[in-house]
C-alpha positions in Angstrom: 0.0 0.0 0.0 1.3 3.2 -1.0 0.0 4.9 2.7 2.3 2.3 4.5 5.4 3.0 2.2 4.8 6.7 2.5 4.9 6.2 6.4 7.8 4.0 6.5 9.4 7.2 4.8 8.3 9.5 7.7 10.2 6.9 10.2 6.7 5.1 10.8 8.7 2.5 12.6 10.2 4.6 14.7 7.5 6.1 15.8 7.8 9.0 18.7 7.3 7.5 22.1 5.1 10.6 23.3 2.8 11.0 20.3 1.7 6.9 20.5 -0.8 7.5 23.2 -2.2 10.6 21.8 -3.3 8.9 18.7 -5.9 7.3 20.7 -7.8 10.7 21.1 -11.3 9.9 20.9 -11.8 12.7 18.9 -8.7 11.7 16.3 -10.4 8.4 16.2 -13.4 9.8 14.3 -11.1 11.2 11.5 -10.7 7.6 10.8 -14.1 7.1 8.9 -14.0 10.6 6.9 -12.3 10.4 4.1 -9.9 12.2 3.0 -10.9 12.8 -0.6 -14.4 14.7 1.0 -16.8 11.8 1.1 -16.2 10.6 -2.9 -15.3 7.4 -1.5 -18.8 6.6 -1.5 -19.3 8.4 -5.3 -19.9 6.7 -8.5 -17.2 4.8 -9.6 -17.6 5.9 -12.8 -16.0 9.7 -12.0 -13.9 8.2 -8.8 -12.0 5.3 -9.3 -9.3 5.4 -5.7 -6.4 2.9 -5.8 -7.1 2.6 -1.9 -8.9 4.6 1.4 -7.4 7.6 2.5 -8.8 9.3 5.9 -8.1 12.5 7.9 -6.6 10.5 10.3 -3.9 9.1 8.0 -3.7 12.3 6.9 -3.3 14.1 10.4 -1.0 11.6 11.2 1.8 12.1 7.9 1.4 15.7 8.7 2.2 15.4 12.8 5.1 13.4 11.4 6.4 15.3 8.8 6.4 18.4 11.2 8.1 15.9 13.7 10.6 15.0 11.0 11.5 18.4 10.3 11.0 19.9 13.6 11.5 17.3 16.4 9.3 20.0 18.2 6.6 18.1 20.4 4.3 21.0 20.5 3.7 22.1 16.9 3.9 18.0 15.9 0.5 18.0 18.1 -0.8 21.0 16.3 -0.1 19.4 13.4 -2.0 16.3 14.1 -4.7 18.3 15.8 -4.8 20.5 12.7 -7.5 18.4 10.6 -9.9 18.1 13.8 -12.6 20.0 12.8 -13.5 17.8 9.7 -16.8 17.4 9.2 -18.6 14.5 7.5 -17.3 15.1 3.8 -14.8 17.5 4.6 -14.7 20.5 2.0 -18.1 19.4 0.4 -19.5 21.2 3.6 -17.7 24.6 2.7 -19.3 24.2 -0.8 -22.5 23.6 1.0 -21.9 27.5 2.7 -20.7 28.4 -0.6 -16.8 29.3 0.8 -15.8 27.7 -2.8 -12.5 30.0 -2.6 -11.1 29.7 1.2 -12.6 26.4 1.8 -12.4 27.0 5.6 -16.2 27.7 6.7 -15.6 24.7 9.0 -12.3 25.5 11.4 -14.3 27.5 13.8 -15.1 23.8 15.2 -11.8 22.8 16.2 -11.2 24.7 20.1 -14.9 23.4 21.1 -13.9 19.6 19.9 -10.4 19.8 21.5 -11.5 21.5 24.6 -14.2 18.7 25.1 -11.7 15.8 24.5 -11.4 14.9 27.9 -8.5 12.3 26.9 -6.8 14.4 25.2 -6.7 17.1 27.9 -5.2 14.7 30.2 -2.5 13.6 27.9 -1.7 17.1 27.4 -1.2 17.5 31.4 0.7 14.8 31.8 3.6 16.2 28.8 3.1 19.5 30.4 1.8 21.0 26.9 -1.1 24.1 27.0 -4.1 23.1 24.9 -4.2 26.5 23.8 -0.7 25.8 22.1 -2.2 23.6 19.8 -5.8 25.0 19.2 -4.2 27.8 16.9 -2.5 25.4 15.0 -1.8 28.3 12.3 0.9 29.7 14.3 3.3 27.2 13.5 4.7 28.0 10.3 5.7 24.6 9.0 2.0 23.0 9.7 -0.1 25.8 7.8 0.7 28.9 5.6 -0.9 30.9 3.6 -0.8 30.2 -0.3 1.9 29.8 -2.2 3.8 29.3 0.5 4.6 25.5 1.3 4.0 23.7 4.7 3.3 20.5 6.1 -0.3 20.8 5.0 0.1 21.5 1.8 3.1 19.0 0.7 0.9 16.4 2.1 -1.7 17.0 0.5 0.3 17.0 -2.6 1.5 13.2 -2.2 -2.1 12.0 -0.8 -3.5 13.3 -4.1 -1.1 12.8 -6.3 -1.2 9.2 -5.5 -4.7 9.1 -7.7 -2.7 10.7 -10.7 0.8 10.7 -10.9 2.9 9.8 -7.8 4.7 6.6 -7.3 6.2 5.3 -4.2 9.7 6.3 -5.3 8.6 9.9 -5.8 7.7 9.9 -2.2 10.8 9.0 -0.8 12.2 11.8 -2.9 10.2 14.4 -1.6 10.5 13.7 2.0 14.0 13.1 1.5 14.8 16.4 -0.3 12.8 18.9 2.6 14.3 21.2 4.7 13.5 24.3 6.6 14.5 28.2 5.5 13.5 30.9 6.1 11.1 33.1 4.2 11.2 36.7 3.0 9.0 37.3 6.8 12.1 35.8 8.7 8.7 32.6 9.1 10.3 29.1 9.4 9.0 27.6 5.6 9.5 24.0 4.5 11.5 24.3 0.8 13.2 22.1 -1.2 16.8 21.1 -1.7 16.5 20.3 -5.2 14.5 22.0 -8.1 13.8 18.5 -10.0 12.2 17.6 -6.9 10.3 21.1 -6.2 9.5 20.7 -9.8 7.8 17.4 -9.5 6.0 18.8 -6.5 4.4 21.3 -8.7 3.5 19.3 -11.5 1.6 17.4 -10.0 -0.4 20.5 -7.7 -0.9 21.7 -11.1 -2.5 18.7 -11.9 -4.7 18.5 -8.7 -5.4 22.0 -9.0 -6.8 21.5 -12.6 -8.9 18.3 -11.5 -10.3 20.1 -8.9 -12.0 22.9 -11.1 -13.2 20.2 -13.7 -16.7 19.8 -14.1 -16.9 16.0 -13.2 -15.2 16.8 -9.7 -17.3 20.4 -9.3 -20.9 18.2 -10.2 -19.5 15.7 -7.4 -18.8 18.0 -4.6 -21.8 20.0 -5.3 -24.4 17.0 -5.5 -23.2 16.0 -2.4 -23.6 19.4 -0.8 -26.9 19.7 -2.0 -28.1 15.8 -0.3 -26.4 17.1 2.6 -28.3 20.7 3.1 -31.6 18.5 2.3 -31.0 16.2 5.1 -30.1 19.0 7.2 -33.7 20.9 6.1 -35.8 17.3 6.6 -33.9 16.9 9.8 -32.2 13.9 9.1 -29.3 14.9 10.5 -28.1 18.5 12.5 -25.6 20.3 11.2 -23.7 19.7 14.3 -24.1 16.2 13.9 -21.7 16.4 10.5 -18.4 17.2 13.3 -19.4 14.0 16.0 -20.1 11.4 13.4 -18.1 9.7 11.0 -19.5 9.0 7.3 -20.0 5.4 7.4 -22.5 6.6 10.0 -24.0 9.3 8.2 -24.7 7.6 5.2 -26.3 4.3 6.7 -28.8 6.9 8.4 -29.3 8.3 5.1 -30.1 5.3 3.2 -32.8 4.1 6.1 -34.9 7.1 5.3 -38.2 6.0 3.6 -38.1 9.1 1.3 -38.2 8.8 -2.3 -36.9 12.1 -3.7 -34.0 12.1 -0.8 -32.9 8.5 -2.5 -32.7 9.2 -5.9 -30.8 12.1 -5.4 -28.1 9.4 -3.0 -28.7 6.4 -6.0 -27.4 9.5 -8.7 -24.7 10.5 -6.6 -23.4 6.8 -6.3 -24.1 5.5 -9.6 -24.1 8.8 -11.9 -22.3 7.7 -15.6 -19.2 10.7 -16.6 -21.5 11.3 -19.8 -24.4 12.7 -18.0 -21.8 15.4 -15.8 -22.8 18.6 -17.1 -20.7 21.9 -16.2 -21.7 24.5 -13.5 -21.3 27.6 -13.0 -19.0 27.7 -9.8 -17.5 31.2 -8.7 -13.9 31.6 -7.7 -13.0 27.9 -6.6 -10.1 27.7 -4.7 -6.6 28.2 -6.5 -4.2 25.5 -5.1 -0.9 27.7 -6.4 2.7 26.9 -4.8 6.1 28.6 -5.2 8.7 26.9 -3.4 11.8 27.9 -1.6 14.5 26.0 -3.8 17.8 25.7 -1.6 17.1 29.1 0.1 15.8 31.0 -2.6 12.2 31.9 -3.7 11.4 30.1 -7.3 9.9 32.9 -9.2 
């Protein structure tokens, strides 16, 4: 699997003794059944076709370790796998939903009510000595989150989680991993670059390519079908809007498809069985650019 060999990069065997008991964080533990790839897992396999099941979880946890990798700073590794926590049920489908196509971050305003209720985790945190507030902002630390184009944690990961559906092989992840390092930017900010330009240039290839899927009108249709079952469950009263950041999405769909409601079902049976032919293209404003421009051995690309 492509997920373990990616780990196994990130030292996944030699895992850090004080992060092993935090990854047992009840509220971590939900991040395990949304998906990554914002609930098209479940989507017709006719537009989706993924080589294997990606979560939040596996994706808070490459992120805690990458920060850890480059870092070996406790704190911001927690912030970094603390960072995702406020996923809802289908992830950025939801921002589409509150039609924050170009920020795509309606739904962070969750994460110091989730963390501050994680009695587990608050414990953990006691006994390392680490203030929660430390890791509810997790966008102080530089080398988890930055804004576009800069490059961080986040946003590399993302790149290799993705890219894995078009055009990353295992080899190209030890490559990247390998080649990061830590500079600072033209703000004196700690910024993960690149050692190499063939592998920053790899890098953004295959953003490019992301970014290009994700403002296609198969993967637009998708995101918005979904958004629209979701706000009609919400209006019936299926399901609360707070309900999309305490459940997973195994859960939220088996409670969707025991609903005796004809029009709600159809709209569930399109979204799972829809044929590429019958996509047509919407009309979506200002979806989010997913730009990069590296630091290549100290020095801004372009």
């Amino acid at each position: 699997m492509l997920l373990q060999y990616y780990l196994e990069q990130l030292n996944y065997k030699e895992l850090p003794d004080f992060l092993i008991k935090y990854l047992q964080t009840p509220s971590l533990l939900r991040l395990k059944k949304v998906g990554y790839f914002c609930g098209m897992d479940y989507a017709s396999k006719d537009i989706y076709d993924f080589s294997e099941y990606i979560s939040r979880y596996d994706h808070s946890l490459t992120v805690s370790l990458l920060v850890y990798k480059l870092t070996k700073d406790k704190t911001a590794t927690l912030a970094g796998l603390f960072h995702d926590i406020a996923t809802p049920c289908f992830s950025h489908v939801i921002d589409y939903m509150n039609k924050d196509y170009e920020n795509q971050e309606s739904t962070e305003e969750y994460t110091e009510c989730i963390l501050r209720r994680d009695k587990y985790l608050q414990k953990c945190l006691e006994e390392d000595n680490i203030a929660i507030d430390d890791i509810i902002d997790f966008k102080r630390y530089t080398i988890v989150d930055n804004e576009r184009p800069k490059v961080c944690a986040d946003r590399i990961d993302g790149v290799i989680l993705t890219g894995w559906t078009k055009n990353i092989e295992d080899k190209d992840i030890k490559q990247i991993v390998d080649d990061l390092c830590i500079f600072k930017n033209e703000e004196n900010e700690d910024e993960i670059g690149f050692n190499t330009e063939s592998v920053a240039t790899k890098v953004l290839e295959v953003s490019k390519s992301i970014d290009i899927y994700c403002h296609s009108k198969e993967d637009n249709y998708m995101m918005e079908l979904l958004a629209k079952i979701t706000k009609l469950s919400i209006d019936k009263k299926y399901i609360s809007y707070d309900d999309l950041y305490w459940y997973n999405e195994e859960e939220i769909f088996f409670l969707w498809k025991g609903k005796q409601d004809k029009e709600f079902l159809e709209l569930i049976d399109k979204f799972e069985n829809i044929k590429k032919s019958d996509i047509v293209m919407l009309d979506i404003p200002n979806i989010k650019i997913r730009n990069l421009n590296p630091i290549i051995n100290g020095k801004r690309s372009k």
